[in-house]
C-alpha positions in Angstrom: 73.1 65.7 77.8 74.9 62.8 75.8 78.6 62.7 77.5 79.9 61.0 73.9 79.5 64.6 72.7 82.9 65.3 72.0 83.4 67.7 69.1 79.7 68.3 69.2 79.4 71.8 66.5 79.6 75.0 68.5 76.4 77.0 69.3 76.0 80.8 68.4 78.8 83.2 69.3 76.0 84.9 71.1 75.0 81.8 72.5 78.5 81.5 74.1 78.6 84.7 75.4 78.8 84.1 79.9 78.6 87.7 80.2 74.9 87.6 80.7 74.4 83.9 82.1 74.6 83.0 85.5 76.9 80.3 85.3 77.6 79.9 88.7 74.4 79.1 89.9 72.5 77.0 87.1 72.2 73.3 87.6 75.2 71.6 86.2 73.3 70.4 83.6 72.2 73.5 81.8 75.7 74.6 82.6 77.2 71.7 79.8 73.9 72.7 77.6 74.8 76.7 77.6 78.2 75.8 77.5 78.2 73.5 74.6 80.5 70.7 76.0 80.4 67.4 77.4 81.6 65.9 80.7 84.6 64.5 78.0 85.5 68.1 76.8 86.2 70.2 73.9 87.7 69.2 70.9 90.8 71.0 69.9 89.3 72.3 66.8 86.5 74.1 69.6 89.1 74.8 71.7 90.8 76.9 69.1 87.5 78.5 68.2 86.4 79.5 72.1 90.3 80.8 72.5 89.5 83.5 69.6 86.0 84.3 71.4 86.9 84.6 74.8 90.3 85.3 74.5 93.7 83.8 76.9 93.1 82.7 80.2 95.3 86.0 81.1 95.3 89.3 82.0 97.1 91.2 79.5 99.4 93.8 80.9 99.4 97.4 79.5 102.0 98.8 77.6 103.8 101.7 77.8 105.2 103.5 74.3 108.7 103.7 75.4 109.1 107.0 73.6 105.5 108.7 74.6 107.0 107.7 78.0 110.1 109.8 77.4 108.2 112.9 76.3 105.9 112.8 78.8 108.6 114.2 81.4 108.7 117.2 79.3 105.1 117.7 79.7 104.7 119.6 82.8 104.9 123.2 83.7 108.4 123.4 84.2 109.1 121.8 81.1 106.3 124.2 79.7 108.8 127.5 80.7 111.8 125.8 79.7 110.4 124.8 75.9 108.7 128.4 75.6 112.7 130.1 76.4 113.8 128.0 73.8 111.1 128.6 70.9 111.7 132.0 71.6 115.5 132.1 71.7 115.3 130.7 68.7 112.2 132.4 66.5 111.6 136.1 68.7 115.5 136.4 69.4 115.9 136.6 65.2 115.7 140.3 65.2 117.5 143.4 65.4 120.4 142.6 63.2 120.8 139.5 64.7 120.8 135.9 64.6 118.5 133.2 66.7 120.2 133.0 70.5 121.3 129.4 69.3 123.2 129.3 72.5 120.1 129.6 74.9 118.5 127.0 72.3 120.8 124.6 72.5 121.7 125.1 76.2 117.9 124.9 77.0 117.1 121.5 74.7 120.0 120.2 76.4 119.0 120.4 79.8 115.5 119.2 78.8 117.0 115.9 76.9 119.3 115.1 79.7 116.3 116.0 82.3 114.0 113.3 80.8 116.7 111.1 80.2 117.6 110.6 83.6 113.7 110.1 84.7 113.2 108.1 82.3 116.1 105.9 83.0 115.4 105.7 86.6 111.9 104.6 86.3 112.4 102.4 83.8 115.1 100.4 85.7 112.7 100.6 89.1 109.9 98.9 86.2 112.6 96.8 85.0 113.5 95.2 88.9 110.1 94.8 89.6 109.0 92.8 86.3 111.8 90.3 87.0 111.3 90.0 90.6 107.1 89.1 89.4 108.3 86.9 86.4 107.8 82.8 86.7 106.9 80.0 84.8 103.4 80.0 83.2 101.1 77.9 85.3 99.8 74.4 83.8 97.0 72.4 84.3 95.9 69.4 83.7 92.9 69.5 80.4 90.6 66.9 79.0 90.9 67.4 75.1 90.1 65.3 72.5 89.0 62.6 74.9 92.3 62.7 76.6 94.1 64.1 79.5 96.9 66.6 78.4 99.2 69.0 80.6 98.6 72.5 78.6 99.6 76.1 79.8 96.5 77.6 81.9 96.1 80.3 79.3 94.9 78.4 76.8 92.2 77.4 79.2 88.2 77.9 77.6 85.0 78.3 79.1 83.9 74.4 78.0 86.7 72.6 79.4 86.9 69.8 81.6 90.1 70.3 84.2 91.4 68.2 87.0 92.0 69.6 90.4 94.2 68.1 92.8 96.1 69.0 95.9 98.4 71.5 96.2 97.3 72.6 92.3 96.7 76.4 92.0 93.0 77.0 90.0 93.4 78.2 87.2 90.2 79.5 86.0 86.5 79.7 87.2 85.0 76.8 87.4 82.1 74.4 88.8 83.3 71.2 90.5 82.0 67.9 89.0 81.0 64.5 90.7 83.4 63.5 93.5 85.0 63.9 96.8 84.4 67.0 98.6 87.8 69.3 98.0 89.5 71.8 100.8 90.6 75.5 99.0 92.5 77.8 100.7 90.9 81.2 99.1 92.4 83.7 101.4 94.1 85.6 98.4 90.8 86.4 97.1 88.5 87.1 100.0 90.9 87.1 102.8 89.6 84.2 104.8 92.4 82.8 106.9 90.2 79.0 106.6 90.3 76.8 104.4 86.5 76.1 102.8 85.1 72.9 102.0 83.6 73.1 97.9 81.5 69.8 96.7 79.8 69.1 93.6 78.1 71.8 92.3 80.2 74.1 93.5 81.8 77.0 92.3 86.1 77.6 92.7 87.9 80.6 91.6 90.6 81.3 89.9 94.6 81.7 92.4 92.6 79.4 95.0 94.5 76.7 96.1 93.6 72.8 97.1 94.6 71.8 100.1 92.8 68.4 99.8 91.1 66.0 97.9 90.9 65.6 93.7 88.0 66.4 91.4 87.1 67.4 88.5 86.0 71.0 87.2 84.5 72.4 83.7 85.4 75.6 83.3 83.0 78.9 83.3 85.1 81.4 83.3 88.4 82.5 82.0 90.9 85.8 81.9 89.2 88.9 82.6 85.6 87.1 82.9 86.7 85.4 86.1 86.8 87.0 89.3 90.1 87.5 89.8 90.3 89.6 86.1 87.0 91.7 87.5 89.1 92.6 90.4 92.3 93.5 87.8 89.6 95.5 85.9 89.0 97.8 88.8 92.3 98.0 89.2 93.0 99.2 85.6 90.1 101.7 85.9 91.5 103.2 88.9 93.4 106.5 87.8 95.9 107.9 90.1 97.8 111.5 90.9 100.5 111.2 92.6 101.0 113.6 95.7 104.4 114.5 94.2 103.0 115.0 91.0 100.0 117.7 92.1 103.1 119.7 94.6 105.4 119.4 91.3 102.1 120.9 89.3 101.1 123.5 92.0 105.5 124.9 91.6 105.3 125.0 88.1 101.5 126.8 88.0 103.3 129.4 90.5 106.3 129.4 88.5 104.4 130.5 85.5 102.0 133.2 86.9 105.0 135.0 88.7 106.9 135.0 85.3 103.8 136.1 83.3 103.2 138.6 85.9 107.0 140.1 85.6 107.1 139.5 82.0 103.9 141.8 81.3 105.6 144.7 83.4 109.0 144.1 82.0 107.9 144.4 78.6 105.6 147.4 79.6 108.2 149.1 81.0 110.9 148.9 78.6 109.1 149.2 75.4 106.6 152.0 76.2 108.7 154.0 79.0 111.9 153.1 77.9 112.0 152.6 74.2 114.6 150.1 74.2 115.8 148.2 71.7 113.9 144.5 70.3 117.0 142.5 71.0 117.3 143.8 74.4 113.7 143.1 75.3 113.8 140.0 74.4 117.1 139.1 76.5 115.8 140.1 79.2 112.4 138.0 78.9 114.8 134.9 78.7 116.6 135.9 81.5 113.0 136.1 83.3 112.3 132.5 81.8 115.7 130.8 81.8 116.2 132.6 85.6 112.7 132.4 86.9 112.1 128.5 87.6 114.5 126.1 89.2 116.1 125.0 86.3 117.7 122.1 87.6 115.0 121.2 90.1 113.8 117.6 88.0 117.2 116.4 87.0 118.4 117.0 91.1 115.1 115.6 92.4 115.2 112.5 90.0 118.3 111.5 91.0 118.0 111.9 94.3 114.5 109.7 94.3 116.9 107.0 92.1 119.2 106.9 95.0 116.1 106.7 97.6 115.3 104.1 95.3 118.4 102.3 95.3 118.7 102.4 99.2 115.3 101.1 99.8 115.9 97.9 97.4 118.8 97.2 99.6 116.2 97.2 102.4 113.7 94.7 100.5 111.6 97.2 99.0 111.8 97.3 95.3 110.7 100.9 94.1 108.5 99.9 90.9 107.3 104.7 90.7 110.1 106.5 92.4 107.6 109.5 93.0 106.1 106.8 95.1 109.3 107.5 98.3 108.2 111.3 98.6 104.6 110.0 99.2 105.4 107.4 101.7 107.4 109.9 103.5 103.8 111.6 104.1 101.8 108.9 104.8 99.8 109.4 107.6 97.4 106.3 107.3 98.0 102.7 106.6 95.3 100.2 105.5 96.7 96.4 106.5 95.5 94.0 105.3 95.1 90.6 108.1 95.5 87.6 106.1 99.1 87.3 105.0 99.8 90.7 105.8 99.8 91.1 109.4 99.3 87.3 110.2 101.1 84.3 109.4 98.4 82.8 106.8 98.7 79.2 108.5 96.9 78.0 111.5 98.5 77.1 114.2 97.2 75.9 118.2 97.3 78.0 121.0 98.6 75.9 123.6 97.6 78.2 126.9 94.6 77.9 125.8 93.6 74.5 125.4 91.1 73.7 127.8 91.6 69.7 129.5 88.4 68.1 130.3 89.8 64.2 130.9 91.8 64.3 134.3 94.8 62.6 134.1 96.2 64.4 130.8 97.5 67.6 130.3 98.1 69.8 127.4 100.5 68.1 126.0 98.9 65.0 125.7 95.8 66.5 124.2 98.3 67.8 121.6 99.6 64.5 120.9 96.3 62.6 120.9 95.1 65.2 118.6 98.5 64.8 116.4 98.1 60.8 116.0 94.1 61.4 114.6 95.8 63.8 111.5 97.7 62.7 108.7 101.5 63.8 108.6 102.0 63.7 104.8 99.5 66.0 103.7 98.7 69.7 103.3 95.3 69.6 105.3 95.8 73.1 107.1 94.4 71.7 110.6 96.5 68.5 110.5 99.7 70.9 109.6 98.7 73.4 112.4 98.8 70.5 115.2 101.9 68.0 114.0 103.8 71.5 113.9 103.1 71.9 117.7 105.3 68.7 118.4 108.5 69.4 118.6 109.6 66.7 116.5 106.6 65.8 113.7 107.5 62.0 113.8 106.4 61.7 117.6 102.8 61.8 116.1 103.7 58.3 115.0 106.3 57.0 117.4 105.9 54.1 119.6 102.6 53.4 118.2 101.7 51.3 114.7 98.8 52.9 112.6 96.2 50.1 111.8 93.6 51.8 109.9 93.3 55.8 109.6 89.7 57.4 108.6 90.6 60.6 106.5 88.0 63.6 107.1 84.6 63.8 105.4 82.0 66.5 105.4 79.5 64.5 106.8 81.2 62.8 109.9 83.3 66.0 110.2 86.2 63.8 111.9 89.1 62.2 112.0 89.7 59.0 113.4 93.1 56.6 113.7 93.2 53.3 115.4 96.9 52.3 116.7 98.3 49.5 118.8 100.7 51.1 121.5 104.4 49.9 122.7 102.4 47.8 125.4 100.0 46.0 122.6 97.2 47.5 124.0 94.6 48.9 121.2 93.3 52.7 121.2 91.1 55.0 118.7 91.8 58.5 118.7 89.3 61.0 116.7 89.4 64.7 116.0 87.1 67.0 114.8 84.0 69.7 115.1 83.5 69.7 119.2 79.6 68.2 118.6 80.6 65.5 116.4 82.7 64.7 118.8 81.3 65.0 121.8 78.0 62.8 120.4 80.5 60.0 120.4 81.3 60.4 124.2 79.4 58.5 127.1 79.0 61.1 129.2 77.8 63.9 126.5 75.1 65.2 128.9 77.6 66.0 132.3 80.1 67.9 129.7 78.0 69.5 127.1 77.2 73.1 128.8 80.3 73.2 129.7 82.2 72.1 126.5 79.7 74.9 124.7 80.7 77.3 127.1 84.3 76.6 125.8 83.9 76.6 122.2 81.5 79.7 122.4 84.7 81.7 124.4 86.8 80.8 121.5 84.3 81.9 119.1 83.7 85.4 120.3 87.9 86.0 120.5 87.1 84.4 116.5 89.2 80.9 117.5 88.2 78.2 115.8 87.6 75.0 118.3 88.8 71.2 117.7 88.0 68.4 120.3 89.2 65.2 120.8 88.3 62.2 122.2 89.6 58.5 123.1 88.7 55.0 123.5 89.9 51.7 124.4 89.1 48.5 121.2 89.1 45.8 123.3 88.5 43.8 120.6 91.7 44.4 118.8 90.0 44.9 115.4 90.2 47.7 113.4 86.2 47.3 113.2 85.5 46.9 116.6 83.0 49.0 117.9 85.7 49.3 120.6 84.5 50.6 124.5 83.5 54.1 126.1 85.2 57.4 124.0 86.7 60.1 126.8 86.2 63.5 125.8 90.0 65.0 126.2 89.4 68.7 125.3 89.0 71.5 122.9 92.2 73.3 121.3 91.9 76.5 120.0 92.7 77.0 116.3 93.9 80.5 114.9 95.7 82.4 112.0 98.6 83.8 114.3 100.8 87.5 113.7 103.5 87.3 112.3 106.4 87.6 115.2 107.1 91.7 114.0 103.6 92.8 113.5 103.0 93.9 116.9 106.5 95.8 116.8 106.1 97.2 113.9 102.8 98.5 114.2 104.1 100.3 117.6 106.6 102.0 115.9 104.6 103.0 112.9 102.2 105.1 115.9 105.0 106.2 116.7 106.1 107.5 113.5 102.4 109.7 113.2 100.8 106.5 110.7 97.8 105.3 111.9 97.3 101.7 111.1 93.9 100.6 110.1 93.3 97.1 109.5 91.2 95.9 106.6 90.2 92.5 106.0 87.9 89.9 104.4 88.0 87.6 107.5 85.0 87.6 110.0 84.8 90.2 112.7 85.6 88.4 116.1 88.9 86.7 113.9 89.6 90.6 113.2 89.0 91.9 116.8 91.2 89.5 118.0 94.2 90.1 115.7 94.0 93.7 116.3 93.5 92.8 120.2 96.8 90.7 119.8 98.4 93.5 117.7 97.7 96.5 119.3 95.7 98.2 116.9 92.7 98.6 118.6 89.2 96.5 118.5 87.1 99.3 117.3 86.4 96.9 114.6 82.8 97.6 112.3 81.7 95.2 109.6 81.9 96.4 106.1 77.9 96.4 106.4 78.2 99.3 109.3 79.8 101.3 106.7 78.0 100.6 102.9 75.1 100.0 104.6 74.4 102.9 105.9 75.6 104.9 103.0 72.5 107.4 101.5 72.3 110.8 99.4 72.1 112.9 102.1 75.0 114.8 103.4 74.5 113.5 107.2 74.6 109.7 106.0 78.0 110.9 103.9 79.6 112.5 107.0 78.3 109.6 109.3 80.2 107.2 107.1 83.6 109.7 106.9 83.6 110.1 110.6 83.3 106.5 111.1 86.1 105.6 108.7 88.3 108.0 110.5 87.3 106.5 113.9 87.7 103.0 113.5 90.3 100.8 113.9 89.5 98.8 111.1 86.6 96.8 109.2 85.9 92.6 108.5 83.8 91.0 106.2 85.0 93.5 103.2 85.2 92.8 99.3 87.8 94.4 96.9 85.7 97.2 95.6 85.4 98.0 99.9 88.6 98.4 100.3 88.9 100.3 97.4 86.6 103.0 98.4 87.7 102.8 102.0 90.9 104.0 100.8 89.3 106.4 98.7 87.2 108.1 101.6 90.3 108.4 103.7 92.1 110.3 100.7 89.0 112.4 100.6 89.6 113.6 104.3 92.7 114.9 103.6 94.9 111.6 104.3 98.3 110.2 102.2 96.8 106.9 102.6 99.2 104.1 102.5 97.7 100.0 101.6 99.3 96.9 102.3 98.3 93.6 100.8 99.3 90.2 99.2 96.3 88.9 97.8 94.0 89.8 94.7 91.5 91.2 96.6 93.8 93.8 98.0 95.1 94.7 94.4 92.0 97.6 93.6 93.2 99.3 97.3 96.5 99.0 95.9 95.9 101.0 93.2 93.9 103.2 94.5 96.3 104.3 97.5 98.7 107.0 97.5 101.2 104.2 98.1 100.8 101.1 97.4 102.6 98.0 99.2 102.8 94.4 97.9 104.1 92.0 101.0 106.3 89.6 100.8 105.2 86.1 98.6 102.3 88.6 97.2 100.0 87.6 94.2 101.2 88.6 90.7 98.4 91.0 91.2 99.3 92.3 94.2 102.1 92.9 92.7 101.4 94.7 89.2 98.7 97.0 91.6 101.3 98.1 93.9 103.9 101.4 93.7 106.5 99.1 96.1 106.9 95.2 96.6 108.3 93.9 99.5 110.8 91.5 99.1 110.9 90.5 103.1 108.5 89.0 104.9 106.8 90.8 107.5 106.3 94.7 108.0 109.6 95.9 109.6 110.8 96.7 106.1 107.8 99.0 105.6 109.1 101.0 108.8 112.6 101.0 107.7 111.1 102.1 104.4 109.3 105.4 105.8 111.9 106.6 107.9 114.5 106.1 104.8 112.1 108.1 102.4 112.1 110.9 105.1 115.6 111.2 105.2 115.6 111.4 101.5 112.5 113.8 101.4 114.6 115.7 103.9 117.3 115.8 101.6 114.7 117.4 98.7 113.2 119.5 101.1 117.0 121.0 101.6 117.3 121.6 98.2 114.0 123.2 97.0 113.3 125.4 100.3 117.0 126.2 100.9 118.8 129.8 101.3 120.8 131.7 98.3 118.7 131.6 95.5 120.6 132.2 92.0 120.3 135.9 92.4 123.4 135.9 95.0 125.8 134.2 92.5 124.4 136.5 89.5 125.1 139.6 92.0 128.1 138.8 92.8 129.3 137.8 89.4 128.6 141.1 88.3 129.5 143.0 91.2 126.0 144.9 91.3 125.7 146.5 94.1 123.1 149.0 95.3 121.3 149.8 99.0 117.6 148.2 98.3 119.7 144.6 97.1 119.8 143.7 101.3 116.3 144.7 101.7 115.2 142.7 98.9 117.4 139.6 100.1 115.3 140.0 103.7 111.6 140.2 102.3 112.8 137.4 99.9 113.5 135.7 103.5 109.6 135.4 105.0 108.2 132.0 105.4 106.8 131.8 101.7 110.4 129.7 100.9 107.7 126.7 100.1 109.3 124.2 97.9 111.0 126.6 95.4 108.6 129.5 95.0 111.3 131.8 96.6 113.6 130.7 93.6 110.8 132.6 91.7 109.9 135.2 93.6 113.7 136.4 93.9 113.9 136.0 90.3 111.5 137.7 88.8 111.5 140.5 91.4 115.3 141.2 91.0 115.7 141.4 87.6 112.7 143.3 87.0 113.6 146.1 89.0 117.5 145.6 87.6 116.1 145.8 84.0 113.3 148.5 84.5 115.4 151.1 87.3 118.8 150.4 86.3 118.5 149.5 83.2 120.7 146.9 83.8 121.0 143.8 80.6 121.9 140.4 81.5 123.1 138.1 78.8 120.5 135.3 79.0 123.3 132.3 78.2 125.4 133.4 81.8 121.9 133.2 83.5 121.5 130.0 82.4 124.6 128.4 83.3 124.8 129.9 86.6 121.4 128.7 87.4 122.3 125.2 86.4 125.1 125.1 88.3 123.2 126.7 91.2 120.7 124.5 91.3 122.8 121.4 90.7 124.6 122.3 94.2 
């Protein structure tokens, strides 16, 4: 292709479409030629053009109609009771010589109004916290346009464009690397790898990785909801959730409205074809069955009491972004970590009882220093940062020596390398690196190999990474000398640590009743060893135990349930494994609970009953989850389920508490006959789940009151002496 093709006309729309293109695996060639750029990028007038085809290098959130929003608290069954009472107090009740009950109307549409208004408020303030806590500046990137390099916003980002990548940048799209220096890209919030991976030319980088070293250049594939991270976001927007809340709020209100149907029918039977009494009368008493049969209060009292859970919780680091979300943790009985992030630090670090000395004479310590001298101190390569943090000062890498040449890392040598002169003037090389590079270099390879294998192979099946490092003496006192005999030092091991809680935490989850599971993209030994470390268990299955053994038949269905419910967690996994992980587990009967921080994690997120975004968690993390952690580590999660138990304690008090409205009304009007204690006891039994006694209280007592005694409540007292009942 002709790289002075700037502005070069556009091919087809169809043409451009990626959708049904392998991008990521053509030569790089036909990627510029199906691509229609150049290796000097798009002109801005093609810029322009691709931005209206493909769209902004964004995900566009959804939004809510504020006021749909608001009337969809009055779309329940409750609601459904309450609105029916006041149509009818205000169209049936005209009759009989009288007017519409305006009263019941108004009292009723009231109660309704200041019902949603209060939901609505709370939720939208919980929404409100968590959209500032997520907002930041729009990333930018560095763009080749119009044959020059320009800092742009990343959404403006097209498939077509050439980018720069550099350390410590963020990617902000999809793209294919271009001739140069291998790079380093930490891509643990996408696949939950705790390594950093090495990406040449050719090679394909994903949008939220991160560079950790090097600087290339990049044309861009892939861009908003094309790129992997928006095909993760998309299966998080097709995910549809009930809340448990919700269905226990549904199942009330369905047994709300069958009980009052049910009395309704034989109250109307009765007093119209038995008793012949009046219309007006009839229909007061129906409201009373209406206004008296549900607990009238019960969303206003629960939605404020969640907006105080709420409030308490935030003061704990855990911003509420679905209130319902607090009744649901206080069930959860399963929760899905995720490693990277989550339950580890996300940083390497050495463990230093484990370094195994091979030159006698040094101990670990010196092997720690050695190995600090051979990295660089002013970089973000994850190994060098995981050994200078082992000193306890970083400058003692450096001190007492002077640095005469350093030899950065390649993929090739897979080394480091420094040459110093020491305090006495004597000359040394130091190198660091993959234990058989370095261990080629060493003159006595053959006496040490078995057992320097024997080494890196025990760190490999705990899922350690191994470094070695080795010495020599340059005699010649030239940075080019080939310099005499290299000593083999040792190996260190290299690993993602747990956080300091973790362990803790996941103890006293246990012993709470949640059973942690984790879930993780890292490899299986790395797993079993976190969960060794941790305490959750090494009963740890690749995600290929579980989808690949996954068939029509019901035995292959129950196989793969009972060995979701058995393990102790899975490695190797992709979003759409976690997501139906969590979705097996809800399936058995579980209030699943997810953790995460990455965009991988987001589907699960979405998916789980609750949802938990960690500490320093992606924007998508974020959005996916019901709560976001605002401190690091898991202890908040703990303090969080033992706070939304107290406040589901408190709910549980009201709706399955003693003294329905039906004392107040009885004592208010003084009724008193033999069968009232009788009906109080059966009232009594062990059906007082939720507020179906309310119900069954209700509609029993006034039933017989209207149809024996013949007894007429005005439906307006009902009403206020239910609210004020309830309100208690």
């Amino acid at each position: 292709m002709d790289d002075d093709g700037l502005g070069k006309p556009l091919l087809g729309r169809e043409s451009l479409s990626t959708q049904d293109i392998d991008l990521g695996n053509l030569p790089l060639e036909e990627v510029f030629e199906q691509l229609s750029t150049s290796r000097c990028g798009l002109s801005s007038a093609d810029a322009a053009e691709r931005l209206q085809l493909f769209g902004a290098n964004r995900l566009e959130e959804k939004r809510e109609n504020k006021v749909l929003k608001f009337i969809s608290f009055m779309w329940n069954p409750l609601s459904w009771v309450m609105e029916a009472a006041a149509v009818m107090a205000l169209v049936l009740a005209n009759g009989g010589s009288q007017g519409p009950d305006w009263e019941d109307f108004v009292g009723i549409v009231c109660l309704l109004i200041i019902n949603s208004t209060i939901s609505f408020i709370e939720e939208n303030n919980a929404g409100n916290a968590a959209a500032s806590l997520m907002a930041r500046l729009a990333p930018r990137t560095k763009v080749l346009r119009d044959g020059q390099w320009q800092e742009m916003d990343a959404s403006v980002l097209v498939p077509g464009d050439i980018i720069s990548i550099r350390l410590g940048d963020i990617v902000p799209a999809d793209a294919r690397l271009l001739e140069g220096d291998p790079l380093k890209i930490d891509q643990s919030a996408l696949t939950g790898e705790s390594l950093p991976v090495t990406k040449r030319t050719g090679d394909l980088v994903f949008t939220g990785s991160t560079c950790k070293h090097g600087e290339i250049e990049a044309v861009v594939i892939a861009t908003g909801i094309r790129s992997f991270f928006g095909k993760a976001a998309h299966l998080v927007d097709s995910t549809e959730v009930v809340g448990h809340f919700q269905k226990v709020l549904t199942c009330i209100g369905n047994f709300c409205i069958c009980s009052i149907a049910v009395g309704v029918i034989v109250e109307v039977i009765i007093m119209f074809a038995v008793q012949h009494r009046s219309y007006r009368e009839g229909i007061n008493n129906v409201l009373v069955l209406l206004i008296g049969g549900i607990p009238i209060a019960m969303p206003t009292v629960l939605s404020v009491t969640l907006a105080i859970g709420s409030h308490r919780l935030s003061q704990q680091g855990a911003i509420t972004k679905r209130m319902t979300a607090i009744e649901e943790m206080a069930g959860m009985d399963v929760l899905c970590c995720d490693k990277t992030g989550t339950l580890t630090l996300n940083h390497l670090t050495v463990d230093k009882n484990l370094v195994e000395v091979f030159s006698g004479g040094m101990d670990r310590d010196m092997i720690i220093l050695l190995a600090a001298r051979a990295s660089r101190v002013d970089n973000q390569d994850a190994i060098d940062m995981a050994i200078i943090n082992m000193l306890s000062d970083p400058k003692e890498a450096r001190a007492n020596i002077t640095e005469v040449h350093f030899l950065p890392f390649n993929p090739v040598d897979k080394r480091t390398a420094i040459t110093y002169i020491d305090s006495g003037g004597n000359w040394f090389r130091v190198s660091k690196g993959a234990p058989e590079q370095i261990l080629n270099l060493c003159f006595n390879k053959d006496d040490i190999a078995e057992k320097a294998q024997r080494v890196v192979d025990s760190f490999a099946e705990r899922g350690l990474r191994s470094l070695a490092v080795a010495y020599q003496e340059v005699p010649e006192r030239s940075r080019h000398g080939d310099g005499g005999p290299w000593v083999f030092c040792g190996v260190l091991p290299l690993f993602d640590p747990p956080r300091h809680d973790s362990a803790d935490t996941i103890r006293r989850a246990l012993d709470l009743g949640v059973c942690v599971k984790m879930i993780t993209g890292d490899h299986l030994a790395i797993a079993k060893e976190t969960g060794r470390r941790l305490g959750t268990g090494t009963n740890m299955h690749p995600s290929a135990a579980l989808f690949g053994r996954r068939g029509g038949d019901e035995g292959a269905a129950a196989a793969v349930e009972e060995l979701v419910e058995s393990a102790d967690g899975f490695a190797g996994v992709f979003p759409e494994h976690k997501h139906e992980i969590v979705r097996l587990l809800q399936a058995s009967g579980h209030v699943c609970g997810m953790t995460g921080d990455g965009v991988n994690d987001a589907p699960a997120l979405k998916k789980a009953d609750i949802g938990i975004a960690v500490s320093d968690a992606t924007d998508a993390a974020r959005a996916a989850a019901d709560i976001v952690l605002t401190e690091p580590g898991l202890g908040v999660i703990v303090c969080a389920v033992l706070t939304s138990r107290a406040i589901f304690q408190r709910m549980r008090n009201y709706t399955v508490r003693l003294g329905p409205p039906c004392h107040a009304i009885a004592s208010t009007t003084n009724v008193q006959f033999g069968y009232w204690d009788l009906l109080v006891m059966i009232s009594t039994l062990p059906m007082q789940i939720y507020a179906v006694c309310i119900t069954i209280r209700i509609v029993v007592g006034f039933v017989l009151l209207a149809s024996i005694w013949e007894y007429d409540f005005p439906p307006f007292m009902v009403l206020i002496i239910a609210i004020l009942n309830d309100g208690n």
